[in-house]
C-alpha positions as CSV (number, residue, x, y, z in Angstrom):
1,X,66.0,68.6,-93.4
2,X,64.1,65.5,-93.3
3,X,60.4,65.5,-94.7
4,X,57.8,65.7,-91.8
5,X,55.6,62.7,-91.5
6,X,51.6,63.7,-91.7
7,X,49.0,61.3,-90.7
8,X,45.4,62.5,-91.2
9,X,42.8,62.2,-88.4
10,X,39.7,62.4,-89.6
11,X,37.1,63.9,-87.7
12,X,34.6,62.3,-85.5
13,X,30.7,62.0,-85.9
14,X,29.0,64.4,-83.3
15,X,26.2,63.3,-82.3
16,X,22.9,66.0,-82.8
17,X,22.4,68.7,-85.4
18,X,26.0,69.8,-85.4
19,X,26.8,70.0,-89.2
20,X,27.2,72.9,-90.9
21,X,24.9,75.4,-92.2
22,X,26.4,76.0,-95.7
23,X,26.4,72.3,-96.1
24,X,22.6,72.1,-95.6
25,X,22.1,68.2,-95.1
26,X,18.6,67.7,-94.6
27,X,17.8,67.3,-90.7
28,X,16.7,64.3,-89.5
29,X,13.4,64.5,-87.4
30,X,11.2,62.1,-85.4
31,X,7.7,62.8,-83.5
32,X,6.5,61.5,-80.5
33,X,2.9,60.5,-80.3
34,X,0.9,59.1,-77.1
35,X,-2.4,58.8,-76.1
36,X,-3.5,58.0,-72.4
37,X,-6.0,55.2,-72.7
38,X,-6.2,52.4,-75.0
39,X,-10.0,53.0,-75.8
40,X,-11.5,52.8,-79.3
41,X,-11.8,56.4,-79.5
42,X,-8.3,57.2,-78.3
43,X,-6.7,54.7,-80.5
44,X,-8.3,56.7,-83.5
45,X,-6.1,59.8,-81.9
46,X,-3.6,57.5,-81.9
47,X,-3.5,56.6,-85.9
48,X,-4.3,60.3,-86.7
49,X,-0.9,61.5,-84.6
50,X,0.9,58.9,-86.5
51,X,-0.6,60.0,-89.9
52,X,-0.1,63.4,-89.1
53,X,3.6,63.6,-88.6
54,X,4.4,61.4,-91.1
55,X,3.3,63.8,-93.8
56,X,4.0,66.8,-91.6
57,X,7.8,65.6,-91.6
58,X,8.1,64.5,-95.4
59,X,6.2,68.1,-96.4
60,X,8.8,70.0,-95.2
61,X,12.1,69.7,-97.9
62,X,15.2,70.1,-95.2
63,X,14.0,67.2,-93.0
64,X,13.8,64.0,-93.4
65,X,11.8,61.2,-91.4
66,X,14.2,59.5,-88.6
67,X,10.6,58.1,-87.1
68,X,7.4,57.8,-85.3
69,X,7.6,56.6,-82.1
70,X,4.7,56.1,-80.4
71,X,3.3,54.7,-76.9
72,X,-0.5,53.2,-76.7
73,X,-2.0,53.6,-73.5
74,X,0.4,54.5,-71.5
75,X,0.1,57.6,-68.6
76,X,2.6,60.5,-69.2
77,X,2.7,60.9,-65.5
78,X,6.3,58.9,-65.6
79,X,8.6,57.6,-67.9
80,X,9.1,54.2,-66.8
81,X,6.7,52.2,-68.8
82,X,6.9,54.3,-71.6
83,X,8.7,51.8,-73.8
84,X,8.8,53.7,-77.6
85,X,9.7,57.2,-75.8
86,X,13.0,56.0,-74.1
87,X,13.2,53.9,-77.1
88,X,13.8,57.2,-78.9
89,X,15.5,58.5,-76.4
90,X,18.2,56.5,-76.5
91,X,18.5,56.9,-80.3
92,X,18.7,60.4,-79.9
93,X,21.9,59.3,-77.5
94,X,23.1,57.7,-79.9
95,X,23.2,60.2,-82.6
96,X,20.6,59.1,-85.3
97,X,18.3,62.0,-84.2
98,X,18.8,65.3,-85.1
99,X,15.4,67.0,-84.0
100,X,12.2,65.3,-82.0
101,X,8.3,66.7,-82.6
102,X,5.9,66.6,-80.5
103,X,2.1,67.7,-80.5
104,X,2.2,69.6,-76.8
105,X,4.0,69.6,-73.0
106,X,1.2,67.5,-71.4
107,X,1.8,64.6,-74.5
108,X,5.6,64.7,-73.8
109,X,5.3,64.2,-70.0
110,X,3.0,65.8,-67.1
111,X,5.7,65.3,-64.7
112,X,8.0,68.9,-64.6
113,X,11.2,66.8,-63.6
114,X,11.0,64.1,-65.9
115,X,10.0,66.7,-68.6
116,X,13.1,69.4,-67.8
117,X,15.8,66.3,-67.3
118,X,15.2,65.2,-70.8
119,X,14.9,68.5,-72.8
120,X,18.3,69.4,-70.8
121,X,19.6,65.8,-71.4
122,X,18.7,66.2,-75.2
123,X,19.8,69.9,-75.3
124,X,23.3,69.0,-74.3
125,X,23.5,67.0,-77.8
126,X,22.1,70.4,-79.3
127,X,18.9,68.2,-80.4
128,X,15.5,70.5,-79.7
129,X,12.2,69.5,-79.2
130,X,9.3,71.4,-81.0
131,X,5.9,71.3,-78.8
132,X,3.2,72.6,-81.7
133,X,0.5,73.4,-80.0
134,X,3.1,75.5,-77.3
135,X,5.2,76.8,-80.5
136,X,8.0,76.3,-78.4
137,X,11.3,75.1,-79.4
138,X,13.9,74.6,-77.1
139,X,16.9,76.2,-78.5
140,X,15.3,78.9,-78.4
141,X,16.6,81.2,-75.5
142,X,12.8,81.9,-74.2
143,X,12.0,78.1,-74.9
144,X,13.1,76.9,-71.3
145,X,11.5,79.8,-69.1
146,X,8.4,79.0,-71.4
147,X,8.4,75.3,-70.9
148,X,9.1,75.3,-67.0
149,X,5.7,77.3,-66.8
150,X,4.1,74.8,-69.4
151,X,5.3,71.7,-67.6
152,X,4.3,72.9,-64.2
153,X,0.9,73.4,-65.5
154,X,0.7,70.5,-67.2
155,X,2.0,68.8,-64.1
156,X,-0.6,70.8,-62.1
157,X,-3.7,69.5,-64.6
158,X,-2.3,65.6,-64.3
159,X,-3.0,66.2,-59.9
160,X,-6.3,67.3,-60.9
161,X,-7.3,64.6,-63.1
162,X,-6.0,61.9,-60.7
163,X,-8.0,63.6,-57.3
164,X,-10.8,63.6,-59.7
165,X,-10.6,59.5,-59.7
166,X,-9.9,59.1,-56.5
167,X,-13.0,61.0,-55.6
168,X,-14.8,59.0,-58.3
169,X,-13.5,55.2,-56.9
170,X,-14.2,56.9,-53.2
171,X,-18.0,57.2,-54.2
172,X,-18.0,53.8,-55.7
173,X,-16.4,52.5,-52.6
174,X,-19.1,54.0,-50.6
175,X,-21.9,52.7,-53.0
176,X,-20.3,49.0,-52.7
177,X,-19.5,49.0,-55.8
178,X,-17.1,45.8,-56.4
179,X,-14.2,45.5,-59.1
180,X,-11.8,42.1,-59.1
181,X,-9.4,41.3,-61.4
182,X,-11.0,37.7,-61.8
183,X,-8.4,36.4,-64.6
184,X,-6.3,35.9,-61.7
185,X,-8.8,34.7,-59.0
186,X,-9.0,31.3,-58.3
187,X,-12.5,30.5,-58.2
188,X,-14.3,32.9,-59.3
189,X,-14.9,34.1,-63.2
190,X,-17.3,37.1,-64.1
191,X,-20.9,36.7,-66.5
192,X,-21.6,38.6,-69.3
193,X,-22.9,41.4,-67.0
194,X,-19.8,41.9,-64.8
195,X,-20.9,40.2,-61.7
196,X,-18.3,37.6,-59.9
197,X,-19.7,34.0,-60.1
198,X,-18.6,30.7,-59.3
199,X,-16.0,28.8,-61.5
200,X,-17.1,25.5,-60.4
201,X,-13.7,23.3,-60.7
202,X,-11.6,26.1,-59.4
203,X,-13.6,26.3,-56.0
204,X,-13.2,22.8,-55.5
205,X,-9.5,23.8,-54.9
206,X,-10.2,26.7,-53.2
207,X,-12.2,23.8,-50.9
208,X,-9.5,21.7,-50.7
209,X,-6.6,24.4,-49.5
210,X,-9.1,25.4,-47.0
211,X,-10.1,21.8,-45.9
212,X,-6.7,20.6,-45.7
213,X,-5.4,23.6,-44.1
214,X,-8.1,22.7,-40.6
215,X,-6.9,19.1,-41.0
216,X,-2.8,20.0,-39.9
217,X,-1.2,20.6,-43.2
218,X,1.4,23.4,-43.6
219,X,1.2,25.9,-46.4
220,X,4.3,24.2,-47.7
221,X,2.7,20.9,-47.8
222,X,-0.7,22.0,-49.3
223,X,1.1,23.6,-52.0
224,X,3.5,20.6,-52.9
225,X,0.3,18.6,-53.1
226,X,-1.5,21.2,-55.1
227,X,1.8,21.1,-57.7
228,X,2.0,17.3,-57.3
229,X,-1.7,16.9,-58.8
230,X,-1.2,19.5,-61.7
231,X,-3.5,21.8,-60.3
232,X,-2.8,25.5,-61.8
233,X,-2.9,28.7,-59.7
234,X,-5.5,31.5,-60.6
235,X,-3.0,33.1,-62.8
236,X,-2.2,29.4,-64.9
237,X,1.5,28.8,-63.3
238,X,2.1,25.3,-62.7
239,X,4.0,27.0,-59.3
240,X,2.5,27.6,-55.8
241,X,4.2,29.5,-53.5
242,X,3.3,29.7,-49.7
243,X,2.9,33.1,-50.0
244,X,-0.3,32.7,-52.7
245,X,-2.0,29.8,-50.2
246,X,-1.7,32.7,-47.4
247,X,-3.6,35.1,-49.2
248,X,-6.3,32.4,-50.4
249,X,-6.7,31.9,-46.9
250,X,-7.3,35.1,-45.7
251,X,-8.9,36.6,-48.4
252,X,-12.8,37.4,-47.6
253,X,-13.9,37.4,-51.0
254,X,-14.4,33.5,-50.6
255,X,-16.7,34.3,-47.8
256,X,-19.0,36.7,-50.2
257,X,-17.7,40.1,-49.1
258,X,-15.6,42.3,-50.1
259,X,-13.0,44.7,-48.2
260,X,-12.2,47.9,-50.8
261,X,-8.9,49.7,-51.0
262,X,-6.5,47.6,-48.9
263,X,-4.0,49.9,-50.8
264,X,-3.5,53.2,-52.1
265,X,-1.8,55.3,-53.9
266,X,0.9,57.1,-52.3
267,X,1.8,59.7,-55.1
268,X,0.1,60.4,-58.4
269,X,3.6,61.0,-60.3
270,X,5.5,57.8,-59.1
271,X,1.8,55.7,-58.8
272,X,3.4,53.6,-55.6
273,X,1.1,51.6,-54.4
274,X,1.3,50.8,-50.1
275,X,-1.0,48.5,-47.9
276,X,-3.7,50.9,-46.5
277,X,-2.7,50.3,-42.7
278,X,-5.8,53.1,-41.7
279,X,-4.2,56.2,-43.8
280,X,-7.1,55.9,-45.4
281,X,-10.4,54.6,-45.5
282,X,-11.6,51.6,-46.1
283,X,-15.1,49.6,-47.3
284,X,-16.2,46.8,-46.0
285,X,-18.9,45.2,-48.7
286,X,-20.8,42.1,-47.2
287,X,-22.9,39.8,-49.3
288,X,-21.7,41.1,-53.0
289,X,-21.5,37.9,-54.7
290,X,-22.0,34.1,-53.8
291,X,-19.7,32.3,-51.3
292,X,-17.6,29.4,-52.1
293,X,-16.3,29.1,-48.4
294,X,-19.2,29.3,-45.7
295,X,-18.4,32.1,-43.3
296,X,-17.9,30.0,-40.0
297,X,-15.3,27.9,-41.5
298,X,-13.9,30.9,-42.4
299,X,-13.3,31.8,-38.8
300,X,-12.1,29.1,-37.9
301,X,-9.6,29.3,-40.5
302,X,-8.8,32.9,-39.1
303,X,-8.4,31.2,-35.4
304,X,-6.1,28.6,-36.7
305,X,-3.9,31.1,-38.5
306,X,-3.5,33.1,-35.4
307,X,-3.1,29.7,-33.5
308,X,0.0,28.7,-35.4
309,X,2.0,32.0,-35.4
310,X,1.7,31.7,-31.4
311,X,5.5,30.3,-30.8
312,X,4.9,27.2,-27.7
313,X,6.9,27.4,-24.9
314,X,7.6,24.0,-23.3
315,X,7.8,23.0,-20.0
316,X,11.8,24.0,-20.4
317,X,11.4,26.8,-21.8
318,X,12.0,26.1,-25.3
319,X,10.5,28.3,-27.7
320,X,8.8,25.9,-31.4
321,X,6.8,27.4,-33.7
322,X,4.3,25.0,-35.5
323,X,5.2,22.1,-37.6
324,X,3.4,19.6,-39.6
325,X,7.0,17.6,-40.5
326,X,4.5,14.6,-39.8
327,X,1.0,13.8,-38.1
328,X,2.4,13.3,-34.8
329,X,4.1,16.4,-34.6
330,X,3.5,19.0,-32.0
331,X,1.2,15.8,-30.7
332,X,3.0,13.6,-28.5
333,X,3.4,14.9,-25.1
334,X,5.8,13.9,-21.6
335,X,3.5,13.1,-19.0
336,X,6.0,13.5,-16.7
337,X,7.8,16.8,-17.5
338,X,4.8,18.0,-20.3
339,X,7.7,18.4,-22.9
340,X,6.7,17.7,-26.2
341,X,8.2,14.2,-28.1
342,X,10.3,14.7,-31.1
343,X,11.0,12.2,-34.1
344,X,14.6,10.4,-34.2
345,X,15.8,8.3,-36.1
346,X,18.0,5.6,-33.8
347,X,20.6,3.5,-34.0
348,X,20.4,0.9,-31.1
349,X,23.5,-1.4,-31.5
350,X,23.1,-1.6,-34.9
351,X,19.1,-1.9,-34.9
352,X,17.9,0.7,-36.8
353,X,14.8,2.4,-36.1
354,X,12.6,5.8,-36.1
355,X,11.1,6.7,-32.4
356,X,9.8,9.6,-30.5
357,X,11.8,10.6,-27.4
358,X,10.6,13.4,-24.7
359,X,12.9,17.0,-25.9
360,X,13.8,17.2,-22.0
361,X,16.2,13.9,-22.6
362,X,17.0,15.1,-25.4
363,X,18.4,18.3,-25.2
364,X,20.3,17.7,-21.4
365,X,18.1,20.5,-20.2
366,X,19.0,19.7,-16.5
367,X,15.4,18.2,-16.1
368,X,15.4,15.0,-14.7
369,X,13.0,13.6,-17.0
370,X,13.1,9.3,-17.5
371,X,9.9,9.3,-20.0
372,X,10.4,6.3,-22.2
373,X,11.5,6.3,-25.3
374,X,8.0,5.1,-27.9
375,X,8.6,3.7,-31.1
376,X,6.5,5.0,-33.8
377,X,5.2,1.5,-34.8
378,X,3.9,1.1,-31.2
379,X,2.2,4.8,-31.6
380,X,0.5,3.6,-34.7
381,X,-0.6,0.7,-32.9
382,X,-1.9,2.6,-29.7
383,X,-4.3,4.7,-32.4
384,X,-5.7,1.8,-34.1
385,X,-6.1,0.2,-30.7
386,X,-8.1,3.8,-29.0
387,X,-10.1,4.6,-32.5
388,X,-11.4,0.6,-32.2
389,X,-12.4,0.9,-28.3
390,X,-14.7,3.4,-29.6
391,X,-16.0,1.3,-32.5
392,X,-16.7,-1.5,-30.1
393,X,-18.5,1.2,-27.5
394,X,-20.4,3.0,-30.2
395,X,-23.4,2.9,-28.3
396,X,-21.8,4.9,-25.2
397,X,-19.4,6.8,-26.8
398,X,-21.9,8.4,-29.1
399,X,-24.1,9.5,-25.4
400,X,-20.6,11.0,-24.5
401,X,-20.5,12.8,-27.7
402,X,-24.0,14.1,-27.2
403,X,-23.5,15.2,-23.9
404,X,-20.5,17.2,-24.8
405,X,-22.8,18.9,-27.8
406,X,-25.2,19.6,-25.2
407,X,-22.2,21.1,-23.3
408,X,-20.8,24.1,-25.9
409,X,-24.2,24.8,-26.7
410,X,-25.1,25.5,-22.9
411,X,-21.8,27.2,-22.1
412,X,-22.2,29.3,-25.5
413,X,-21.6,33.0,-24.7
414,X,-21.0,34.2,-27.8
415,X,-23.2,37.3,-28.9
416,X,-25.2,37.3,-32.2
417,X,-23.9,39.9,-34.8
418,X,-27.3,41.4,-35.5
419,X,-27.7,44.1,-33.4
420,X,-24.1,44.7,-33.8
421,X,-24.8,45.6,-37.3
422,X,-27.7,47.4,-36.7
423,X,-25.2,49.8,-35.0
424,X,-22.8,49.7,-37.6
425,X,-25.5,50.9,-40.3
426,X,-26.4,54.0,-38.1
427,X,-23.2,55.1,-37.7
428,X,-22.0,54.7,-41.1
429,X,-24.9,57.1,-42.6
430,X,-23.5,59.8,-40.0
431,X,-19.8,59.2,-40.9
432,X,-20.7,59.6,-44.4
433,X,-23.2,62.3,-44.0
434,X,-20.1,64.2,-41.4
435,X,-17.5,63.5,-43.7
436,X,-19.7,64.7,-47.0
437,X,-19.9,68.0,-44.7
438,X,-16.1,68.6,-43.6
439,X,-17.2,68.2,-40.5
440,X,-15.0,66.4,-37.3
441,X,-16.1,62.9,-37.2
442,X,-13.2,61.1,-35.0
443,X,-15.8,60.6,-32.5
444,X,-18.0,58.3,-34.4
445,X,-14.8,56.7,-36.5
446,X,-13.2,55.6,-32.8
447,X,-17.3,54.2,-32.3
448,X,-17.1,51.9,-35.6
449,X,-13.7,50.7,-34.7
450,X,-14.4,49.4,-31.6
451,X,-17.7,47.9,-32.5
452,X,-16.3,46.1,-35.5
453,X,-13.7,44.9,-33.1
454,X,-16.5,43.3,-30.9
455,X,-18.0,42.0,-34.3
456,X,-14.9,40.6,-34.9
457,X,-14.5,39.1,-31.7
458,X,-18.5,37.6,-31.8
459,X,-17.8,35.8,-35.0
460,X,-14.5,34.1,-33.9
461,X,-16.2,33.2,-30.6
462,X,-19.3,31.3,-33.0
463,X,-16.6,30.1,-35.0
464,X,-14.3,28.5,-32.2
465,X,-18.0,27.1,-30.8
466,X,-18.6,25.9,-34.8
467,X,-15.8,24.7,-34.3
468,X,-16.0,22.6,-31.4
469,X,-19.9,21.3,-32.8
470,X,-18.3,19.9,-36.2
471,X,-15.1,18.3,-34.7
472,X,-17.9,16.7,-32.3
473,X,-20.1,15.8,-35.0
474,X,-17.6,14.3,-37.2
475,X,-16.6,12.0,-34.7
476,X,-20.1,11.0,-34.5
477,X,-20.3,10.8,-38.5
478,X,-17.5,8.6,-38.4
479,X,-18.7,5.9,-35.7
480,X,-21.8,5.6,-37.4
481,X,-20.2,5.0,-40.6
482,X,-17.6,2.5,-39.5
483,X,-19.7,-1.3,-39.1
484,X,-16.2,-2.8,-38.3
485,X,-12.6,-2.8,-36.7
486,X,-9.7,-0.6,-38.3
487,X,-7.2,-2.6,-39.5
488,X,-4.6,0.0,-41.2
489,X,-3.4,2.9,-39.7
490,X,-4.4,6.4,-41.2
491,X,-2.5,9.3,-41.3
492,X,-5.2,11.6,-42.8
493,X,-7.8,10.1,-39.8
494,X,-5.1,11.5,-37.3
495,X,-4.7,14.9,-38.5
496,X,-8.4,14.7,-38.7
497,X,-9.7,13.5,-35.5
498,X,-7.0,13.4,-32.7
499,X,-5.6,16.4,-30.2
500,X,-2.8,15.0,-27.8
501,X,-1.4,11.9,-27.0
502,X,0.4,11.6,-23.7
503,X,2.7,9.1,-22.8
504,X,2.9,7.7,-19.4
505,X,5.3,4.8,-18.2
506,X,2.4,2.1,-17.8
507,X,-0.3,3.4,-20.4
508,X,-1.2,5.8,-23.1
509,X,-3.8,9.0,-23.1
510,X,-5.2,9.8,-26.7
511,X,-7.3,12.9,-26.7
512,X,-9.4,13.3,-29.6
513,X,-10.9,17.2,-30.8
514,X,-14.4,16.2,-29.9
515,X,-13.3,16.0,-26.1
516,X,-13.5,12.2,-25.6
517,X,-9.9,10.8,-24.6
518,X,-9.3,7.3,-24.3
519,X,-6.5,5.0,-21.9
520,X,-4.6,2.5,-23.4
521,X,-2.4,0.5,-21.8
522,X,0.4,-1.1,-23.4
């Protein structure tokens, strides 16, 4: 009979305190330590932990130290952030862990599902957890009936602690009381007592997104220019994104005020944070620190935003949203069919050129539309030529100007805000006085909304009429500061100063935002 072939197979490494008893390896055993806060006083509770289980563990001759892992800071309310827990975690997984330490439930985790899916997770891999202050262990066959209870309490204390804050942040809320991250808020840094103040070369930015925004640009094209100069965000990135000029522009903090909890938390365990769409309340703080934008350009801003997200309809029925591709765009209009021009580049037997040509033509719309085609050259020219007239006229133009000062002022309905706020304050006192009491106070909440609706609605209207004034007055600015003829055109003064220009097939009409138009012919 032939001799059988053996081949040894050794055994594999199992991962957790697997190995024999008689063989009595020492076990090796790592605490978790983790405070909540990173305050002076907590991070001495953080050094003691540390020092304590390092001589705890080496005291004791069948273990021996696998590690301290330890998170600074960091809530036990989730497991996410908690970078030295999963940290050891993982090396549990991996099988350099044979037991883990910690001082109690709540330091382990305040959430009862994160808590029971790791002790089961580390269970399977026979590793327990020892909670001191609890004396539980987990292997042991009371340990998990024991720690559900524990962990729900925990759990239970974590709710309370986090109501308690929200009541706290609710009271400062209603006191005005104003906090702002202003390491990333452009224009504003805080003084040695806390309160927001002016960061003088950052709000000449803030200024300039704000002025360049009323004179045409896009948010596309404010930011290139912002990136193209080297100026850095709030945060220090050399990058600005659209989104970050939208928020400067509607943020009210640049006005002085201060709106309070424009989000909340949804749920204390998973700390997601929504946009507060009424769920809850909010504050409305005017006046908490100094302005870098006055309040009526403000508006204005506000008008112009909502001005540009209205899609045009032409006279085809074409839908366009608002471009600012170039300073005639969106300004050049049919004045036979009312369609809007568009910019082409044209090849005319060989003759190169760029020109603006009515959409109607363009687009075979069935409208029988024969506007001329303009070439941009000629447009340039018809400015220069209508911005001159003016120049030459100063004398009348500026009585035109006046009268049409005298005009908005005399057609002003717009309300003044005072009495609104007088309101306001009355009714506040009994929301907070009816919501302090438990008592039903829809009555007076439906009240504020609609009277900060018609505050709302007050300062636009003195804002579109501010408006009007300084477009009126900055053509009067400018005629009295020009002695002379223009001789070069200006693509800044168009954005600046004109409205429409409509092309006819014997002259020109440029309206400009003060109201004054002027005819040129050809």
């Amino acid at each position: 009979m032939a001799q059988s072939k053996v081949m040894v197979i050794p055994a594999r490494r199992q991962v957790g305190n697997t190995i024999k008893a008689a063989e009595k390896p020492k076990l090796r055993v790592a605490a978790y330590c983790r405070v909540s806060t990173d305050s002076d006083e907590q991070a001495t509770s953080y050094d003691a932990q540390i020092e304590h289980y390092t001589e705890y563990i080496s005291k004791n001759p069948e273990w021996q130290l696998a590690g301290i892992f330890a998170d600074d800071g960091i809530s036990g309310t989730n497991t996410k952030k908690r970078t030295e827990f999963n940290r050891m975690i993982d090396e549990c997984m991996a099988g350099n862990i044979d037991m883990m330490i910690t001082k109690s439930i709540s330091r382990f985790a305040r959430n009862t599902l994160d808590c029971l899916k790791f002790i089961r997770q580390l269970k399977d891999k026979n590793i327990p957890v020892y909670f001191e202050k609890e004396s539980i262990n987990t292997m042991d066959a009371k340990g998990e009936v024991l720690l559900t209870i524990m962990a729900s309490l925990a759990q239970q204390e974590s709710q309370s602690m986090s109501q308690n804050i929200k009541l706290g942040l609710q009271y400062r809320y209603q006191q005005g009381h104003v906090q702002v991250n202003h390491n990333h808020f452009l224009g504003y840094t805080k003084d040695a007592d806390g309160n927001l103040v002016i960061d003088p070369e950052q709000a000449e930015t803030v200024k300039r997104i704000y002025r360049e925004y009323m004179e045409g640009y896009s948010m596309d094209k404010i930011a290139a220019g912002l990136m193209a100069d080297g100026i850095l965000t709030g945060a220090g990135k050399t990058k600005w994104w659209t989104s970050t000029i939208n928020k400067i522009l509607r943020n009210e903090k640049y006005i002085g005020d201060a709106l309070l909890q424009k989000t909340y938390t949804t749920d204390f365990l998973s700390k997601t944070r929504i946009k507060n769409n009424g769920t809850v309340p909010q504050y409305y703080v005017e006046g908490n620190h100094e302005a870098i934008i006055p309040k009526e350009i403000f508006m204005q801003v506000q008008e112009e935003l909502v001005r540009r997200r209205v899609v045009h309809t032409s006279a085809n029925g074409r839908k366009r949203s608002y471009s600012s591709n170039h300073c005639f765009s969106q300004l050049i209009f049919c004045g036979e069919c009312n369609e809007m021009f568009r910019r082409i580049h044209w090849n005319n037997r060989g003759c190169k050129s760029i020109v603006w040509r009515c959409e109607s033509r363009l687009q075979n719309t069935g409208v029988a539309c024969r506007a001329r085609t303009v070439n941009e050259e000629l447009l340039q020219d018809i400015i220069l030529k209508a911005i001159n007239e003016m120049i030459l006229d100063k004398s009348g133009y500026m009585q035109m100007l006046q009268k049409n000062i005298a005009a908005v002022i005399r057609n002003d309905a717009s309300a003044s805000t005072d009495d609104i706020d007088a309101k306001l304050l009355k009714l506040q006192k009994e929301l907070l006085q009816k919501a302090n009491n438990r008592d039903d106070y829809d009555s007076i909440a439906e009240e504020i909304f609609q009277l900060r609706e018609l505050k709302t609605k007050s300062e636009t209207d003195i804002g579109i009429r501010d408006k009007r004034l300084a477009r009126i007055t900055e053509l009067c600015d400018f005629l009295k500061d020009q002695p002379q003829k223009i001789t070069g055109f200006d693509e800044n003064l168009v954005r600046r100063l004109l409205q429409k220009i409509t092309v006819f097939d014997d002259h020109f009409t440029v309206e400009f935002k003060s109201g004054v138009s002027v005819d040129i012919n050809e």
